[in-house]
C-alpha positions, 0 to 999 in steps of 0.5 A: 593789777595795773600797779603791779605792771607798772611796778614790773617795768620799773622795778623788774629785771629783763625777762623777769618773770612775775606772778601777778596775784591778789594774794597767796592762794592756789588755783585750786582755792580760787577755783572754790572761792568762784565756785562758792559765789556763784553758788555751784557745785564744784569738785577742784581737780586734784593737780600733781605738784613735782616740784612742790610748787608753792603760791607765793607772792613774797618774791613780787613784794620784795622786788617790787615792792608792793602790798596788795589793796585788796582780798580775793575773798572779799571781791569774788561774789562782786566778779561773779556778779559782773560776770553774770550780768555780761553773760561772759559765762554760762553757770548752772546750778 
């Protein structure tokens, strides 16, 4: 992420706007990818999508120039342990 900062104040335009995520994945996929790692039953809310608003990291790589190091999927489990261990969080089974 600090690459992706640091690459928005060199790179970016004054008052761009950039979305800054590991990969393309929608709120409601990261959501379960949590949910999953720390073994909980979850139900992802359904959310209304007007504008057909599309998760996409195309726009950052370009202007920015960036590749993304590494995968959500592969790091949430270690996140949630963290999480846990700081008691930042309370979850139930």
């Amino acid at each position: 992420m600090a690459d992706c900062y640091i690459a928005a104040a060199r790179k970016g335009s004054k008052g761009g706007h950039y979305l800054a995520t590991a990969e393309n994945l929608s709120i409601r996929q990261m959501a379960t990818l949590f949910a999953e790692a720390a073994q909980v039953k979850f139900k992802a809310p359904i959310f209304e999508n007007k504008n057909n608003v599309v998760f996409d990291d195309s726009y950052i790589k370009e202007v920015l120039q960036l590749q993304w190091k590494y995968k959500a999927a592969d790091d949430v489990k270690a996140w949630v342990e963290q999480i846990k261990e700081l008691g930042t969080y309370f979850l139930e089974d």
